[in-house]
PAVEXKE-552832 format. One record per residue (C-alpha): residue in three letters; x, y, z; residue number from 1. Coordinates in steps of 0.05 Angstrom, whole numbers. Each point is the difference from the previous one (the first is absolute). Example, Ala and Ser with C-alpha at 12.3 -4.5 7.8 and 13.67 -1.06 7.14 Angstrom:
2
<rec><residuo>ala</residuo><x>246</x><y>-90</y><z>156</z><num>1</num></rec>
<rec><residuo>ser</residuo><x>27</x><y>69</y><z>-13</z><num>2</num></rec>
***
This chain:
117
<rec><residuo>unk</residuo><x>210</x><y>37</y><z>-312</z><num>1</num></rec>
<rec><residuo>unk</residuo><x>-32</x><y>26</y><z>51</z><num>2</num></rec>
<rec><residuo>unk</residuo><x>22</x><y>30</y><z>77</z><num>3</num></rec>
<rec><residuo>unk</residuo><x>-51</x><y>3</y><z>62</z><num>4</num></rec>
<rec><residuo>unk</residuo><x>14</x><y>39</y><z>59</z><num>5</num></rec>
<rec><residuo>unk</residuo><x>-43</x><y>-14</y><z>63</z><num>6</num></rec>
<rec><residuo>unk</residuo><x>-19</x><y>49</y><z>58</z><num>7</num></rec>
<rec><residuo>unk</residuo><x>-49</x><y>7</y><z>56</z><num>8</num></rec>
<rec><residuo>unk</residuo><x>28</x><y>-60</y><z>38</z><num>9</num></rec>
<rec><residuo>unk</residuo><x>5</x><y>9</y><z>84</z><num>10</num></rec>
<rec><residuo>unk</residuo><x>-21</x><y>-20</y><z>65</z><num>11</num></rec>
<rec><residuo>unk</residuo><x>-64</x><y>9</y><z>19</z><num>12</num></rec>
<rec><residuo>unk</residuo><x>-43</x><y>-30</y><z>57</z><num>13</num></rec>
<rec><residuo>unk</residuo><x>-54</x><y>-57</y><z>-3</z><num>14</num></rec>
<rec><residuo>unk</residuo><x>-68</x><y>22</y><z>-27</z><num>15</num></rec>
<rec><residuo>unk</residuo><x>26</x><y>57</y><z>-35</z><num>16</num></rec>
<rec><residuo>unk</residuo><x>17</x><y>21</y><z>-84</z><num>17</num></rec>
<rec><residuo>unk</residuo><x>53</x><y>4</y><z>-42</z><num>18</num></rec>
<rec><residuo>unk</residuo><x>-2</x><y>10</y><z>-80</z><num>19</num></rec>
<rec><residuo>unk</residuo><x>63</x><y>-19</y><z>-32</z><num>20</num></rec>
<rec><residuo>unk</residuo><x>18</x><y>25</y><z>-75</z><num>21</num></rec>
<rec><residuo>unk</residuo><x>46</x><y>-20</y><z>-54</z><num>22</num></rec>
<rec><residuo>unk</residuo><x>16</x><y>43</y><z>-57</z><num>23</num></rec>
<rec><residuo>unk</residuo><x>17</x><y>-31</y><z>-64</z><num>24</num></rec>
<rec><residuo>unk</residuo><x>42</x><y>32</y><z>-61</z><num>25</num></rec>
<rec><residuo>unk</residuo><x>27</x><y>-33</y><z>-56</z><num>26</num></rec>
<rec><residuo>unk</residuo><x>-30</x><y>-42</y><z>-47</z><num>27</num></rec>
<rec><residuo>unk</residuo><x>-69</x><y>9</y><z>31</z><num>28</num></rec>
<rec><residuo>unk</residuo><x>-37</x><y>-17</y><z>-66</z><num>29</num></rec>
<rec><residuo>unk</residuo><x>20</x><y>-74</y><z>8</z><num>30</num></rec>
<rec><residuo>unk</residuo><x>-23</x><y>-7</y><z>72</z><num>31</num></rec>
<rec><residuo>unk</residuo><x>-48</x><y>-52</y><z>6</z><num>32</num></rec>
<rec><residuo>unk</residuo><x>-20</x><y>-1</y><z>72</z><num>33</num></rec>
<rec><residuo>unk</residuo><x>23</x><y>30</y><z>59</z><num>34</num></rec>
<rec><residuo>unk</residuo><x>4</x><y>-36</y><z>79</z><num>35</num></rec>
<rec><residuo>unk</residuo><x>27</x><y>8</y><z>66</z><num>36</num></rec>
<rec><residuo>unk</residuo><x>42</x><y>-59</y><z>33</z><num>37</num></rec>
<rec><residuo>unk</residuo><x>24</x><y>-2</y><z>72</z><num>38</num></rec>
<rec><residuo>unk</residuo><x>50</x><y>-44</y><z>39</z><num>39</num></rec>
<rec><residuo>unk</residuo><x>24</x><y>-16</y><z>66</z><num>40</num></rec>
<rec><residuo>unk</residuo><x>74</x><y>-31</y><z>12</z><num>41</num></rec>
<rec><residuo>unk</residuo><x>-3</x><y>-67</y><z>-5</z><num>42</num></rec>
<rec><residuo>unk</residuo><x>-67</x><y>-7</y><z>-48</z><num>43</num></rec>
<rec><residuo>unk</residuo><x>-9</x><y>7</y><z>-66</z><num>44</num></rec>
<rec><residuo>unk</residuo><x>-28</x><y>62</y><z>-39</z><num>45</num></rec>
<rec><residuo>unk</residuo><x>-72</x><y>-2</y><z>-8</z><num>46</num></rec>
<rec><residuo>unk</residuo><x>-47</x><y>34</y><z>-39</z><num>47</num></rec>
<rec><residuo>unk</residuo><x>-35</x><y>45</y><z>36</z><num>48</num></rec>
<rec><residuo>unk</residuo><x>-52</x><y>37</y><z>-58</z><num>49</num></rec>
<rec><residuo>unk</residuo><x>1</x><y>8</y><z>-74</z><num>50</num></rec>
<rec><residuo>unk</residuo><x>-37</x><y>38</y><z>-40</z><num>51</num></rec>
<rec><residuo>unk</residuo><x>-2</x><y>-10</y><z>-81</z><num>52</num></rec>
<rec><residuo>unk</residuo><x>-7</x><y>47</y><z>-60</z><num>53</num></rec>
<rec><residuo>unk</residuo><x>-78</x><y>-4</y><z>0</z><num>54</num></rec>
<rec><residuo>unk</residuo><x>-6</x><y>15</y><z>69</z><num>55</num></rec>
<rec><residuo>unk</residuo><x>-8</x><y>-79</y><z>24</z><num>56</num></rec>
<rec><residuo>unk</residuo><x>25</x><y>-3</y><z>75</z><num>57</num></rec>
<rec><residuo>unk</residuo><x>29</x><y>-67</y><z>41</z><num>58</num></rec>
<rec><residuo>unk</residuo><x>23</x><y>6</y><z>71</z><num>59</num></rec>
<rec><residuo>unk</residuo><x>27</x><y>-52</y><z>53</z><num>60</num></rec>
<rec><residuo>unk</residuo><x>-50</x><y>-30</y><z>44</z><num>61</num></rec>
<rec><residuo>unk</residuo><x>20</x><y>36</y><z>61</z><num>62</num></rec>
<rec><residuo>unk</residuo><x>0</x><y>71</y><z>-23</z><num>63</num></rec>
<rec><residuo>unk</residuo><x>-73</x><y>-6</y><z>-39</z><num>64</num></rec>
<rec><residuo>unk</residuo><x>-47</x><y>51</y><z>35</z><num>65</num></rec>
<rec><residuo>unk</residuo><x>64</x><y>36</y><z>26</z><num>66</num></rec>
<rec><residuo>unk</residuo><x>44</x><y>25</y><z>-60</z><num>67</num></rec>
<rec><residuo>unk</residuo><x>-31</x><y>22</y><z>-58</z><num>68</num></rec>
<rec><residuo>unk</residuo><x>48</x><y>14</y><z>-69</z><num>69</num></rec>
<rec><residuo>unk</residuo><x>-8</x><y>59</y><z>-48</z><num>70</num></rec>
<rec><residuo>unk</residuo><x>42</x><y>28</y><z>-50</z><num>71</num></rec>
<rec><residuo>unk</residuo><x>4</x><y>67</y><z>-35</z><num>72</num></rec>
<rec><residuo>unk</residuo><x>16</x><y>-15</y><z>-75</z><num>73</num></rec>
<rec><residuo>unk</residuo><x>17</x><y>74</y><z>-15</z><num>74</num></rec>
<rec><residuo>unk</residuo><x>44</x><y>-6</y><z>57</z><num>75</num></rec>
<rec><residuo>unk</residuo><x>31</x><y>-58</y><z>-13</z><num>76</num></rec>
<rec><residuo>unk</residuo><x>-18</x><y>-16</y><z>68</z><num>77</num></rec>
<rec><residuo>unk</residuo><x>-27</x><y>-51</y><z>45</z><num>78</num></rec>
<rec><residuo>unk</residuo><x>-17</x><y>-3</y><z>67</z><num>79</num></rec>
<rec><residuo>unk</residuo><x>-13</x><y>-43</y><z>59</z><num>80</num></rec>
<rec><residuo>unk</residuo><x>-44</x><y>26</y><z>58</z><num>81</num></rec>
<rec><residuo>unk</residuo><x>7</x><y>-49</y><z>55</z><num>82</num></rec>
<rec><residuo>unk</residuo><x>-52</x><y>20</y><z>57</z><num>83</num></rec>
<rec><residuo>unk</residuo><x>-20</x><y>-43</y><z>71</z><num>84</num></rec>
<rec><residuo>unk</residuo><x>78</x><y>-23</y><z>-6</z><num>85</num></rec>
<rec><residuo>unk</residuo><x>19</x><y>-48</y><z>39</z><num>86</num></rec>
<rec><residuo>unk</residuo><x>76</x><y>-27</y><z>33</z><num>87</num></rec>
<rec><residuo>unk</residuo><x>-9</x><y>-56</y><z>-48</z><num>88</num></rec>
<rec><residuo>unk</residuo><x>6</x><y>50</y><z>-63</z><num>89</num></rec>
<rec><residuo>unk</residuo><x>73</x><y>17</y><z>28</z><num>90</num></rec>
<rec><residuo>unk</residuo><x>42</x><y>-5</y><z>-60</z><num>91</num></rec>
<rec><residuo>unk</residuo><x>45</x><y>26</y><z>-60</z><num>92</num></rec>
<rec><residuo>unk</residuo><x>-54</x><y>15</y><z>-53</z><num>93</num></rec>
<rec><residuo>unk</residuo><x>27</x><y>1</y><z>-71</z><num>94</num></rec>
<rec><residuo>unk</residuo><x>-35</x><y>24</y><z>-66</z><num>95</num></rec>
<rec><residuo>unk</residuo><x>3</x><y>-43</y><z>-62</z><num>96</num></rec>
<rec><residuo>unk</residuo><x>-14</x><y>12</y><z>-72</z><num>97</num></rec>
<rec><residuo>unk</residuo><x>-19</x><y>-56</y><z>-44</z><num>98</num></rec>
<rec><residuo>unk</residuo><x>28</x><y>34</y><z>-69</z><num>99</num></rec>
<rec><residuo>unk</residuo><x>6</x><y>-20</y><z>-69</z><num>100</num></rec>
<rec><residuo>unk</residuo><x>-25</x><y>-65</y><z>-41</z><num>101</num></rec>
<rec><residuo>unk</residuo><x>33</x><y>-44</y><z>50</z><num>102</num></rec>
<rec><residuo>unk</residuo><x>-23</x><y>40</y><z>61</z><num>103</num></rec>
<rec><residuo>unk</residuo><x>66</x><y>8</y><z>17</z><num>104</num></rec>
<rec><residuo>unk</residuo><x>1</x><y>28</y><z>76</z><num>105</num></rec>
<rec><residuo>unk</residuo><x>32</x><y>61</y><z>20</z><num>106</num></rec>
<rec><residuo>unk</residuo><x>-1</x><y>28</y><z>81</z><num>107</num></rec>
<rec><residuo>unk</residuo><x>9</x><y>59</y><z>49</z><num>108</num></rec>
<rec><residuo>unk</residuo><x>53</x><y>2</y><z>44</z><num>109</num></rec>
<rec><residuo>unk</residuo><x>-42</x><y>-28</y><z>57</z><num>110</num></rec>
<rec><residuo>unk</residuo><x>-37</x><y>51</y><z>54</z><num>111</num></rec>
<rec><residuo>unk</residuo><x>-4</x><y>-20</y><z>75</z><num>112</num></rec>
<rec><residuo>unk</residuo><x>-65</x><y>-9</y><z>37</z><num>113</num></rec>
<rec><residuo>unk</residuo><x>0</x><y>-8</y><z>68</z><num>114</num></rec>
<rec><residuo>unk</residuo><x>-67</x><y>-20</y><z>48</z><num>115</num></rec>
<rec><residuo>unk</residuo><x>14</x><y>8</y><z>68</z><num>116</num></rec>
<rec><residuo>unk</residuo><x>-35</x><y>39</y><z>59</z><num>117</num></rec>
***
């Protein structure tokens, strides 16, 4: 199994950075790729930006050219630095683990980010 634990989340004003983190411990071995999903009450989760064992990177229309996704493998960490931010990026942002054969998914707890001047 495997536990995440998110920080960095906050409110911050349009145009300007925030780099979230999530820590993983546990089974890290079996961890197959590593993302960051938000969501807003009322929509569903989406996926924000993954990033793979070999380093192979996907992100959401909206957020390419803004976000960029990194991870630390001696860490067990990986981050999400969100720059230009923009109201529309208000959201709870979770951090998933696709683990395991199955790519079974495990998350954070969930960290705030608010966008507002």
């Amino acid at each position: 199994q495997v536990q995440l634990v998110e920080s960095g989340g906050g409110l911050v004003q349009p145009g300007k950075s925030l780099r979230l983190s999530c820590a993983a411990s546990g089974s890290v071995l079996s961890i197959n790729s590593m993302g960051w999903f938000r969501q807003v009450p009322g929509k569903e989760r989406e996926l924000v930006a993954r990033i793979t064992d070999d380093g192979s990177t996907k992100y959401l229309d909206s957020v390419k050219g803004r976000f960029t996704i990194s991870r630390d493998n001696a860490k067990n960490t990986v981050y999400l630095q969100m720059d230009k931010l923009k109201p529309e990026d208000t959201a709870v942002y979770y951090c998933n683990a696709e683990w395991g054969i199955t790519d079974r998914d495990y998350w954070g707890q969930g960290t705030q980010v608010t966008v507002s001047s």
